[in-house]
N, CA and C atoms as an extended XYZ file, in Angstrom:
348
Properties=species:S:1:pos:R:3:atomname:S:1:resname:S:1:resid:I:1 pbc="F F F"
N        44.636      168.424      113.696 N   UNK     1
C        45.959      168.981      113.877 CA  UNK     1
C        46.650      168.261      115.043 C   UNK     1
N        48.312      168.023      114.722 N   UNK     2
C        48.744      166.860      115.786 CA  UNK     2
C        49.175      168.513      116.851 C   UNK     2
N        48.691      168.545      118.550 N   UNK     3
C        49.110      168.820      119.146 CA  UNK     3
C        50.117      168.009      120.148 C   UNK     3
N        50.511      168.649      121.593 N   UNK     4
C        51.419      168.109      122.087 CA  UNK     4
C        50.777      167.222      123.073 C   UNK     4
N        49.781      167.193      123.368 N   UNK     5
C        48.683      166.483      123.840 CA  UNK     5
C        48.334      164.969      123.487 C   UNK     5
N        48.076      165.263      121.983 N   UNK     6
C        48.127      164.090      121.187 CA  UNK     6
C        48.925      163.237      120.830 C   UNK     6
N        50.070      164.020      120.851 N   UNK     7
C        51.828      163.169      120.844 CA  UNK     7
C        52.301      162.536      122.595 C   UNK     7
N        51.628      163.130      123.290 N   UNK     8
C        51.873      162.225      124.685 CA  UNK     8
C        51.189      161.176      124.832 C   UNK     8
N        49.602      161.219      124.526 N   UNK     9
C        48.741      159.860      124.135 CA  UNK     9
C        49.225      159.138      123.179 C   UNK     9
N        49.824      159.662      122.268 N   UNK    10
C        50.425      158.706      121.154 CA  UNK    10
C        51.608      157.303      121.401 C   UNK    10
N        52.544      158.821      122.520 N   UNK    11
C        53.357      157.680      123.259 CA  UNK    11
C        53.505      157.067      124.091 C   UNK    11
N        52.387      157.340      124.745 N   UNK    12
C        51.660      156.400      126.126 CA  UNK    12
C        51.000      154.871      125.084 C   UNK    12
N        50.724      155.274      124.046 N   UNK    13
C        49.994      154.114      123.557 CA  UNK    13
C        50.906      152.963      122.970 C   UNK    13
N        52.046      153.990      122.328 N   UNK    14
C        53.259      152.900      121.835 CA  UNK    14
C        53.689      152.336      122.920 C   UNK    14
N        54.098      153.018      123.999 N   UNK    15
C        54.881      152.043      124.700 CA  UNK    15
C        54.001      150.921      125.237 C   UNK    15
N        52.785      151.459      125.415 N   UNK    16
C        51.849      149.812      125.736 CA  UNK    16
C        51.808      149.022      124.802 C   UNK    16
N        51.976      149.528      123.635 N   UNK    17
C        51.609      148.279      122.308 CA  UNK    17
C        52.999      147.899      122.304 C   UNK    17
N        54.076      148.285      122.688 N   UNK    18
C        55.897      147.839      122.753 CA  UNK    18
C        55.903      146.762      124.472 C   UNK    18
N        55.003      147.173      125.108 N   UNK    19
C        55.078      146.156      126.380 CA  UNK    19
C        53.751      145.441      126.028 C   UNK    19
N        52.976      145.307      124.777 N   UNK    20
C        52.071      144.552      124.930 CA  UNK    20
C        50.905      144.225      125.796 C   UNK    20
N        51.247      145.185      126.298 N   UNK    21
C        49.785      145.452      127.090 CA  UNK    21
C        48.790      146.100      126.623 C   UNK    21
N        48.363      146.840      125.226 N   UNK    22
C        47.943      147.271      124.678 CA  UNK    22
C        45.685      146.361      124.271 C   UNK    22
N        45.128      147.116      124.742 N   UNK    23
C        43.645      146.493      124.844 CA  UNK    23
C        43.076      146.908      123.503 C   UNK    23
N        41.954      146.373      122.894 N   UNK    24
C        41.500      146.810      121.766 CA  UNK    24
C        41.140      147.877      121.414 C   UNK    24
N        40.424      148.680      122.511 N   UNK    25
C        40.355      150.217      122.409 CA  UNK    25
C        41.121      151.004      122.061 C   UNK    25
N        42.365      150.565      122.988 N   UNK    26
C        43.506      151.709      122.652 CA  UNK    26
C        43.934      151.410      121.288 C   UNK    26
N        44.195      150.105      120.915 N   UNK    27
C        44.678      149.680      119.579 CA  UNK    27
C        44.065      150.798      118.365 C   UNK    27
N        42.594      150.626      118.662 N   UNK    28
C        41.895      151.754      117.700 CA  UNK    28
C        42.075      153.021      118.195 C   UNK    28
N        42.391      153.569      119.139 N   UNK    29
C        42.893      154.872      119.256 CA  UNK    29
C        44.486      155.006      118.429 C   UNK    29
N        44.895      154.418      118.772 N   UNK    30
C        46.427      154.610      118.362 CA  UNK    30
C        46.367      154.025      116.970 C   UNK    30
N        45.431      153.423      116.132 N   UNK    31
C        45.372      153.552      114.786 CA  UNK    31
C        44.687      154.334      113.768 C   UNK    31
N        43.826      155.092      115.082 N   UNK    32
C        43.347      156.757      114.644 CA  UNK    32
C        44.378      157.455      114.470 C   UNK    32
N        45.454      157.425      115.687 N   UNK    33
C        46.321      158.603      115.824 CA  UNK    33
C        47.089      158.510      114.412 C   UNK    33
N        47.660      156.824      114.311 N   UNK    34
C        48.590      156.417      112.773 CA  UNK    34
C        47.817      157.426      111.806 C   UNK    34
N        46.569      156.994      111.662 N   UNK    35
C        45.809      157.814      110.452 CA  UNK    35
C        45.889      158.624      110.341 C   UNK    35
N        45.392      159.689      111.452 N   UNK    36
C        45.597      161.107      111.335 CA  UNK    36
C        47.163      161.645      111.094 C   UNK    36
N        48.222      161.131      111.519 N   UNK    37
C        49.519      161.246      111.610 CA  UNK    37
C        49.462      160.922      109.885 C   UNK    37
N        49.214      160.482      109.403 N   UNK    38
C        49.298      160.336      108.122 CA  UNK    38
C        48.425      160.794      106.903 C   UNK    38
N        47.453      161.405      107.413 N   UNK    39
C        46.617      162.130      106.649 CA  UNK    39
C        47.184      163.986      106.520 C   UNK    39
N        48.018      164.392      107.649 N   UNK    40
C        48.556      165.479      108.007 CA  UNK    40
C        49.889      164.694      106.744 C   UNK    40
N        50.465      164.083      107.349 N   UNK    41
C        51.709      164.173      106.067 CA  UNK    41
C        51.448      164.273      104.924 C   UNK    41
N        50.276      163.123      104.695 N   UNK    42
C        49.923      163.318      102.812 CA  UNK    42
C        49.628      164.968      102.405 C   UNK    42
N        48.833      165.791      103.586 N   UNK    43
C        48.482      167.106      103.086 CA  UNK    43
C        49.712      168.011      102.913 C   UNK    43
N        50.496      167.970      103.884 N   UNK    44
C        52.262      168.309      104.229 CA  UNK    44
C        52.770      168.035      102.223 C   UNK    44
N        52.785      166.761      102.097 N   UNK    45
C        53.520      166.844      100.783 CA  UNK    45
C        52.714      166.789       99.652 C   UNK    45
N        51.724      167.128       99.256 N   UNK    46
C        50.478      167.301       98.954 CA  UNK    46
C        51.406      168.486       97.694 C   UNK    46
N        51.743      169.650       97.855 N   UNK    47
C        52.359      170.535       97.097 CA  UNK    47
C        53.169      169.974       96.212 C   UNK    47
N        54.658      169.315       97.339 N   UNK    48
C        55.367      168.615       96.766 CA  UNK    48
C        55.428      167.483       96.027 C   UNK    48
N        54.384      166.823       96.019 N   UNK    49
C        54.233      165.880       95.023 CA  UNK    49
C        53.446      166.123       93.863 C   UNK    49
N        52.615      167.042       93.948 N   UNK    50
C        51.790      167.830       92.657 CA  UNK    50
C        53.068      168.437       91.908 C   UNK    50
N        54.311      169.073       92.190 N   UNK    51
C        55.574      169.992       91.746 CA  UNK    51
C        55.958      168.818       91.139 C   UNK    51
N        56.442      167.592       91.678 N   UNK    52
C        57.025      166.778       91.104 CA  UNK    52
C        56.247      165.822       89.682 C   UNK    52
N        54.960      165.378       90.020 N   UNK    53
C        53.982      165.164       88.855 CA  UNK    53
C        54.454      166.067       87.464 C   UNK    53
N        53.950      167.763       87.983 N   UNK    54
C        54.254      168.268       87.273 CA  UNK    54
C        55.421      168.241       86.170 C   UNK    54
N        56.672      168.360       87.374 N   UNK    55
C        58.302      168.458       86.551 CA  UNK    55
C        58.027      167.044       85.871 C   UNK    55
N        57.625      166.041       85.967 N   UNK    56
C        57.735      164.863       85.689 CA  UNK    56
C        56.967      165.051       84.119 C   UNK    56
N        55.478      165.312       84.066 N   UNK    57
C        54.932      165.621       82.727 CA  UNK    57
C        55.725      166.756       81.798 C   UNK    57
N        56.269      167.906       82.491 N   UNK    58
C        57.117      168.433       81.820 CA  UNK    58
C        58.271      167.563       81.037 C   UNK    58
N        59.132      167.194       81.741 N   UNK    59
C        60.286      166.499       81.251 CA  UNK    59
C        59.755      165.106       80.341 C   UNK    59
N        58.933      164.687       80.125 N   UNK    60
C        57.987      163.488       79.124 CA  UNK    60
C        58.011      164.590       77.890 C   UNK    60
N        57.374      165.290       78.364 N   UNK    61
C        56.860      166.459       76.816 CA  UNK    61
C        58.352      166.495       76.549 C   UNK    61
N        59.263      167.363       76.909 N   UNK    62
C        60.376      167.325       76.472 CA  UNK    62
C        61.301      166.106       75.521 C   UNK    62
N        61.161      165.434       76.659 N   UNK    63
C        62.045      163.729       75.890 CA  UNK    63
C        61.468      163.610       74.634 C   UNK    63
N        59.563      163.580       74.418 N   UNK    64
C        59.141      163.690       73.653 CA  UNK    64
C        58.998      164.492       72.248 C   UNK    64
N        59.482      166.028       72.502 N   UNK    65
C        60.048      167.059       71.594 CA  UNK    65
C        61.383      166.410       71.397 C   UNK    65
N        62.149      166.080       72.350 N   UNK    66
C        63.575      165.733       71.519 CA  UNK    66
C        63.542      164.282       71.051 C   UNK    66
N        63.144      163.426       70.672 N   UNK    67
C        62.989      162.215       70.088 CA  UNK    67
C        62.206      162.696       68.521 C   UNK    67
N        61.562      163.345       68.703 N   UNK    68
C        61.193      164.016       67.050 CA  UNK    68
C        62.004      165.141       66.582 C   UNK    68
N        62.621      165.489       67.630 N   UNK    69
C        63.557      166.361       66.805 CA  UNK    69
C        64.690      165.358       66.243 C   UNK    69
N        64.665      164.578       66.717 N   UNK    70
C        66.050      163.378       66.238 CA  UNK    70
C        65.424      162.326       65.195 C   UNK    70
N        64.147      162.549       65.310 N   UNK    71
C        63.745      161.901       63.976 CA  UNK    71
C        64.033      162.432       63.010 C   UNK    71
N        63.437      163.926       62.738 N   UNK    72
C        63.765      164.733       62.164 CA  UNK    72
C        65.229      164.940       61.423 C   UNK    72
N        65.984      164.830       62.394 N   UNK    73
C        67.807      165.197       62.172 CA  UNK    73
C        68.065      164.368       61.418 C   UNK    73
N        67.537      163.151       61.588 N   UNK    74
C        68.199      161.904       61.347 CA  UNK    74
C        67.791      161.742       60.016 C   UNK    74
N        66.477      162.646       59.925 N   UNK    75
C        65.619      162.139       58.147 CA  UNK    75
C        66.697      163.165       57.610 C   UNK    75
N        66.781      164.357       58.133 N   UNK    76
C        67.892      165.330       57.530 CA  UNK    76
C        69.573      164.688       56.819 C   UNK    76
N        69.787      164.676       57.794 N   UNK    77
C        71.013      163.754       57.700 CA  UNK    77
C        71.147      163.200       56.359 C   UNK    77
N        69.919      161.728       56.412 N   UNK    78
C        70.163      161.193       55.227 CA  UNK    78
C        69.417      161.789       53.896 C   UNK    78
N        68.748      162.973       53.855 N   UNK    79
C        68.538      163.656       52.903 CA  UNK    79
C        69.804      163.922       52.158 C   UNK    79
N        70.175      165.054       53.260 N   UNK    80
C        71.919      165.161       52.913 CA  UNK    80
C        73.348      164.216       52.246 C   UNK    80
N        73.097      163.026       53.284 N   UNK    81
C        73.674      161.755       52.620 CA  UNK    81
C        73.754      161.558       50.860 C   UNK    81
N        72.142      161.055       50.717 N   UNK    82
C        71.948      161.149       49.248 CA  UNK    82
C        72.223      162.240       48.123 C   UNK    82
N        72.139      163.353       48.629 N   UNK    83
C        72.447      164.657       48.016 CA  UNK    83
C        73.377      164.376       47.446 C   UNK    83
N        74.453      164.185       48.874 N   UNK    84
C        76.190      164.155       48.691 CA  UNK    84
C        76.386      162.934       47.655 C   UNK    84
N        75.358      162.013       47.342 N   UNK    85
C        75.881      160.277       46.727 CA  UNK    85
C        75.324      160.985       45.215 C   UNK    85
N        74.432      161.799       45.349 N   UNK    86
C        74.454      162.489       43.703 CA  UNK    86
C        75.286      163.652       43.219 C   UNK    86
N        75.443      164.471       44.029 N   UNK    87
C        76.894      165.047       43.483 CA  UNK    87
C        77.958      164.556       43.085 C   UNK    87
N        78.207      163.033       44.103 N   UNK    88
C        79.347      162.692       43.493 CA  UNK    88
C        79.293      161.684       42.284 C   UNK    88
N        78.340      161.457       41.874 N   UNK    89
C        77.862      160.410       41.358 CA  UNK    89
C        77.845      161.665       39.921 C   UNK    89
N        77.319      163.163       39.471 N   UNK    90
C        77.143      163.804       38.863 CA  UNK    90
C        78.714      163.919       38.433 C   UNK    90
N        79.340      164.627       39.432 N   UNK    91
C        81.167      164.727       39.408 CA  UNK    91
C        82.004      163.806       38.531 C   UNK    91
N        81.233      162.553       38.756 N   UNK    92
C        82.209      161.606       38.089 CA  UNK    92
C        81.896      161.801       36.352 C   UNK    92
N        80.626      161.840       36.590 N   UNK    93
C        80.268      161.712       35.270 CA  UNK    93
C        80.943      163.114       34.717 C   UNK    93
N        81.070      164.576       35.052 N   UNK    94
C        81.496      165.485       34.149 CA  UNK    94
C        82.840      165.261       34.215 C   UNK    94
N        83.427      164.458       35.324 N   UNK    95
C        85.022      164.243       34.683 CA  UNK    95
C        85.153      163.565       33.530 C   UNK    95
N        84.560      162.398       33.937 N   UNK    96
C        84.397      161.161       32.653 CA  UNK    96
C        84.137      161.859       30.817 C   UNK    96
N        83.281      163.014       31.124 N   UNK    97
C        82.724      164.114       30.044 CA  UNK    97
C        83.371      163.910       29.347 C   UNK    97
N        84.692      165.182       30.727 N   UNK    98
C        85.700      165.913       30.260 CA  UNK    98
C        86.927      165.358       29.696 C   UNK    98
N        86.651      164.279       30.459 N   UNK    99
C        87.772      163.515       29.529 CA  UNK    99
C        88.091      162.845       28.220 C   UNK    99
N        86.435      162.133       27.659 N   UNK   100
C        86.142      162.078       26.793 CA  UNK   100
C        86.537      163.475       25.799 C   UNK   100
N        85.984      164.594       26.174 N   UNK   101
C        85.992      165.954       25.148 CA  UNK   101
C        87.618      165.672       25.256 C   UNK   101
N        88.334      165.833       25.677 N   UNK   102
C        89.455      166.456       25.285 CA  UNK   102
C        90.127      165.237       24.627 C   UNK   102
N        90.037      163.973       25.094 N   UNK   103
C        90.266      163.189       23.577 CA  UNK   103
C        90.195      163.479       22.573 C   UNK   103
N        89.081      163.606       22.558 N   UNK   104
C        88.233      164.358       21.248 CA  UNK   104
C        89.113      165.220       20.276 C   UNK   104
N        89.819      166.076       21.246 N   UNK   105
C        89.937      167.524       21.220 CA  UNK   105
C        91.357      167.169       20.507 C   UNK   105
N        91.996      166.146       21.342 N   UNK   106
C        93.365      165.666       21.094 CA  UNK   106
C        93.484      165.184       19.593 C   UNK   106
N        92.494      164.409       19.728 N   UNK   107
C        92.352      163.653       18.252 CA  UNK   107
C        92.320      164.349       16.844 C   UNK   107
N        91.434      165.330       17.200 N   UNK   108
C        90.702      166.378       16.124 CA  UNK   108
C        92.287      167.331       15.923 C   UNK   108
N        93.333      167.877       16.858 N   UNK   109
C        94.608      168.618       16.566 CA  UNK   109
C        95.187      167.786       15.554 C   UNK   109
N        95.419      166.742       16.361 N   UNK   110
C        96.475      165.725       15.724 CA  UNK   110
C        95.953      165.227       14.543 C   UNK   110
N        94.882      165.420       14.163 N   UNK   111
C        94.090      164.759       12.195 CA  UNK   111
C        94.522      165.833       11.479 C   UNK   111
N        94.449      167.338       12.267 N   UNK   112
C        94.556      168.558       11.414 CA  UNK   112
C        95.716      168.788       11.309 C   UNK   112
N        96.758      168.380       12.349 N   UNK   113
C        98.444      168.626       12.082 CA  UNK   113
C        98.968      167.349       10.765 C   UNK   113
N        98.319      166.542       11.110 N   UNK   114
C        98.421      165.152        9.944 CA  UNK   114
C        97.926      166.071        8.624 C   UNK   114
N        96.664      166.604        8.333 N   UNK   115
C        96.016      167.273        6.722 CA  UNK   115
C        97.220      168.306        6.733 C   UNK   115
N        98.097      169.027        7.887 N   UNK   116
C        98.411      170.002        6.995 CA  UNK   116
C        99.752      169.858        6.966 C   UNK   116
């Protein structure tokens, strides 16, 4: 645990390693202190970066649900598409039918107004 103790040795040590007067001993003290100073932060965000992992695998699964849902849509879609290209494709033909019949229809008056 960093006390206030440890933060005065800390900065007794920088300023020797900033005036270069700094001896090998202290060097390894004051790259204990770095360590420990940094083993306390990693535990510090230790939560916060497990939360973020987390939100992070969350939001993958997601992207992942919505990219098959858009596969999906998209197979929909052109289900639909084709549907619509045979209805109209059916449409034409019962006009075409209907038009034929009532030729027909025309023809067959007009033979019988001609017999009678």
């Amino acid at each position: 645990m960093w006390t206030e103790d440890k933060q005065k040795q800390f900065d007794a040590l920088r300023e020797k390693e900033c005036a270069g007067t700094l001896n090998a001993d202290e060097q390894a003290q004051l790259d204990a202190f770095f360590a420990e100073l940094n083993a306390e932060e990693a535990e510090l965000l230790r939560p916060a970066m497990e939360r973020m992992a987390q939100e992070r695998q969350q939001q993958e699964a997601e992207i992942a649900r919505l990219h098959r849902q858009k596969g999906l849509l998209a197979d929909l879609a052109a289900q639909e598409e084709r549907l619509l290209q045979r209805a109209q494709a059916v449409l034409q033909e019962v006009q075409t039918e209907k038009v034929r019949i009532r030729s027909e229809y025309a023809l067959a008056l007009a033979e019988e107004a001609r017999v009678a």
